[in-house]
Steps between C-alpha positions, in 0.01 A plus 500: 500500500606700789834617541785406743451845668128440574614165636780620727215808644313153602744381661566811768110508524457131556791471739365731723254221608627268765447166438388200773748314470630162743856497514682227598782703687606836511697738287823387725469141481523280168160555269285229558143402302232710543177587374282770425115529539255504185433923565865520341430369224126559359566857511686470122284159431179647510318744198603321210293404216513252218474586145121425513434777812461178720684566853776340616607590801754234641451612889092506415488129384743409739332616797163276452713225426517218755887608528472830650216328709720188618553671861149563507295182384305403786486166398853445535516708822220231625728246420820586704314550745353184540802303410681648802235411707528141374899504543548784776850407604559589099349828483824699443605210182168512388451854476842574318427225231124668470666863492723407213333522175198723658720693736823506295605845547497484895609103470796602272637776749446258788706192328756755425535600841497139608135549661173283427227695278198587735125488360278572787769786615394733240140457524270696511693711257332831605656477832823603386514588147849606450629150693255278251549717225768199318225242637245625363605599177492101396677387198608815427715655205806486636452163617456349182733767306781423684565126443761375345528165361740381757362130578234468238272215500702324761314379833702772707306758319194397577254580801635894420864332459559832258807663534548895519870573492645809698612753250783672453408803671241669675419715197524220220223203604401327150129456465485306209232514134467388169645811328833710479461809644703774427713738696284774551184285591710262715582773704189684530374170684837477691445901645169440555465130691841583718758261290258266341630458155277320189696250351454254223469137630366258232444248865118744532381276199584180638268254693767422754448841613100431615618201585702627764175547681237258341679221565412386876606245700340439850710385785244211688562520838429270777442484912766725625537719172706225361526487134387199322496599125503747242123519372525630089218729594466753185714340181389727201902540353545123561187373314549794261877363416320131437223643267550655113531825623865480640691706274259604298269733691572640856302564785573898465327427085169339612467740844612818383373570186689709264350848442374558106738725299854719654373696784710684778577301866523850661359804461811711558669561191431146392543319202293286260618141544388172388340232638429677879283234770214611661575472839149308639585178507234334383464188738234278653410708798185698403327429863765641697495830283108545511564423915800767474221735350226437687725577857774712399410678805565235730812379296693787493465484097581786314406460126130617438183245470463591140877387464510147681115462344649524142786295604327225641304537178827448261604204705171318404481621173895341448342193691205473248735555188840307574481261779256197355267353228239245510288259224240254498581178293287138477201619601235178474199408646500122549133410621431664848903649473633759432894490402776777455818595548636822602841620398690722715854692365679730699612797256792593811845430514457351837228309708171646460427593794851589643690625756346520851276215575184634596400501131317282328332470162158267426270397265109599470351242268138541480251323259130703404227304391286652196256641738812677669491287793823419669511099434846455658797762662848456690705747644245840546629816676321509808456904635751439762785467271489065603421272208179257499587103552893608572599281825766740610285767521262353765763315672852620554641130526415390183491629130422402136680242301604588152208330315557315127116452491213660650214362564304678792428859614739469799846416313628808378843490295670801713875560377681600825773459719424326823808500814511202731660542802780268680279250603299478149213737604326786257644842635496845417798621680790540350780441751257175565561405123728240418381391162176483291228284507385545162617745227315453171552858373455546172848447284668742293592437146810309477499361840613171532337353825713129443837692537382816767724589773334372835414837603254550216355112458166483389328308848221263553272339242597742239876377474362155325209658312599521114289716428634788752808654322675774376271487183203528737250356792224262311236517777197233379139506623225258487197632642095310479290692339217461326468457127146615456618879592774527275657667311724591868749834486775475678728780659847481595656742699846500638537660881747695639534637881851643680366400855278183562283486673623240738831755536313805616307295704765334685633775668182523718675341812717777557392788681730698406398862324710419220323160397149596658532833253541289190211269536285790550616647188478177309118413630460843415648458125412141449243579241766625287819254590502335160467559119439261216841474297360332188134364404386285184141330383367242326122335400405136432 
């Protein structure tokens, strides 16, 4: 244990540092909310270790996540751009509601000056670093660490609704934790981030507080930029308040998992606590972080290959272990049929997949005779990250039903989200989207879909299916084959990819760098676009 003099020799060293920080006002006028970038903060967050030598370093993990990389994430850069080219007269509304949960330093400072967030303003960010420093930092510690749980899980805080308050003084801005920290400590941070103080705010644990940002609604706009609808574009919170999980685990629990054993959460002087987070966020994004590695160069990406590499690695590894499970039950052969079912449970405490709609999960069901032949198969990976016999993928008007029964090569049971547009069309564009086509997504535990909220329905053939709910999706097959080659092993595997194929692939039209860059990465990449979540076999 170090003692209050070592700790108060920090503090003279420490404040010595200037911090960036984005100020509201000025030391004259009334403190307003502001921010400061992720340098301030990693320099006490980084070097620790756990009991078991393992590293954990909170600015490390943090800066491979798909947080810190928000700003950066060409495929969301793609897609401003080519929704204001779709809705020009809306650019400036467009861009603020894009800039607020991947922008929200910049955003926040803008709204609080009355001002519209700008995207395409602070890009590239190399062109003026200290300008796009808040822009580029992403969801950023101070972002996050300085909610407060004004307007929890109400609509107004979502769409980055959150509210930072102004504090009471330049020199006393809470950034709020899990722990008490005492005087000394507290003040060491204070000196050394210019008035950022660590305060304990039980709201960090909650899911209202991701909710703040993962709960999305679209506004659907029409000729003349005028708004038809709200779209319920990403509803993780919602579904996850309709499922088992509500009150019982929290997003923060299954996406930040809890390091083994008291370790410190900084290296200065720090303390063992209990029950730390690793601060990855394990999520469903693994492409985007391999793309993030693969041209950090041209992204402006500062964490190393070897760092978004093993992160993109941990986020299919929590994928493969926590997201789904699949079985094999009533397997017959019937003369020249062959009959099974296929169960499907999402192990999530929301849709699997969730959030934005570009993802989409399938089913590979293939059937070996004994020579090793392939007698029958739906739903292959094809190289270019499309799937065999799936309409949508060949032709952008159409898509794939949800299937009860299959019975040829060309149905595959695809659980997705697909948009329709105003006039009942298949669409890809968000401020297009007024509703969904289908959404057959597999159910979380708990989740009633007879009493859901109409933002989270269950749509298309799968709302009168009995065998699609919350316990599971019962996919059947019956497939000819023939009897003489039996016995026939079947394999079962259970698809997963964060951009369809169909999604890359519409942005084509646009000749625009922004969307032109991103299909050249993803042709590039397709090979590697998706990862089996679960797999299971059976002989008969």
């Amino acid at each position: 244990m170090h003692g209050t003099r070592s700790i108060w020799t920090a503090i003279l060293i420490t404040s010595m540092a200037a911090p960036l920080l984005l100020r509201g006002g000025d030391e004259k006028s009334p403190p307003k909310p502001d921010f400061h970038t992720s340098d301030r903060c990693v320099a006490c967050h980084n070097g620790m270790r756990t009991k078991s030598g393992a590293d954990y370093s909170i600015g490390l993990e943090w800066r491979a996540s798909m947080m810190a990389n928000s700003a950066r994430d060409p495929y969301w850069q793609a897609g401003v751009r080519r929704e204001i080219t779709d809705h020009p007269e809306s650019s400036a509304i467009i861009e603020d509601g894009c800039a607020d949960c991947h922008m929200p330093m910049s955003r926040y400072q803008a709204k609080v000056q009355g001002k519209l967030g700008q995207v395409f303003a602070h890009l590239p960010f190399e062109d003026n670093p200290e300008k796009n420093a808040a822009a580029e930092d992403g969801v950023t510690c101070s972002v996050c660490h300085q909610i407060t749980a004004e307007k929890f899980g109400t609509r107004e805080s979502y769409n980055g609704g959150f509210v930072v308050n102004a504090p009471t003084s330049q020199k006393d801005r809470p950034e709020y934790g899990p722990y008490v920290i005492d005087a000394p400590h507290a003040r060491l941070m204070q000196s050394s981030t210019g008035g950022f103080t660590p305060t304990h705010g039980k709201q960090i644990h909650e899911s209202e507080l991701c909710a703040t940002c993962h709960t999305l609604y679209t506004p659907t706009l029409g000729p003349g930029g005028k708004k038809i609808a709200d779209f319920p574009e990403q509803m993780p919170y919602l579904e996850w308040k309709h499922s088992a999980f509500a009150g019982t685990r929290s997003c923060q629990s299954c996406h930040m998992a809890e390091v083994a054993g008291d370790t410190q959460v900084t290296s200065l002087f720090g303390e063992p606590r209990q029950g730390a987070k690793h601060h990855s966020f394990s999520g469903g994004n693994f492409f985007i972080q391999r793309l993030l590695s693969n041209y950090r160069q041209d992204l402006s990406v500062t964490a190393l290959p070897s760092e978004l590499n093993a992160a993109a690695q941990e986020s299919v590894n929590f994928l493969q272990s926590q997201s789904a499970h699949v079985s094999i039950r009533n397997v017959e052969i019937s003369g020249e049929k062959l009959r099974a079912e296929v169960l499907v449970e999402n192990l999530t405490g929301h849709k699997l997949p969730t959030a934005y709609p570009s993802r989409r999960a399938w089913l590979h069901f293939a059937i070996r005779d004994r020579n090793g032949h392939t007698a029958f198969e739906s739903g292959a990976l094809n190289s270019d990250g499309s799937i065999h016999g799936n309409i949508n993928d060949a032709d952008p008007t159409r898509f794939e039903p949800h299937f009860r029964e299959i019975t040829s090569a060309d149905q595959v049971e695809i659980y997705e989200a697909i948009l329709k547009d105003s006039e009942g069309r298949v669409t890809t564009g968000l401020i297009n989207a007024i509703g969904y086509l289908k959404d057959n997504r597999l159910l979380p535990s708990g989740f009633d879909k007879n009493s859901t909220p109409k933002d989270i329905q269950v749509v298309g053939e799968a709302e009168q299916d009995p065998d699609f709910t919350d316990k599971g999706s019962v996919v059947g097959y019956s497939v000819a084959v023939d009897p003489a080659l039996a016995p026939f092993h079947i394999e079962v595997e259970l698809w997963y990819e964060p951009i369809a194929y169909r999604w890359a692939h519409n942005l084509a039209p646009y000749p625009a760098s922004e969307p032109q860059r991103m299909l050249k990465y993803y042709e590039t990449m397709s090979s590697g676009a998706a990862v089996i979540l679960a797999t299971v076999e059976a002989t008969k």
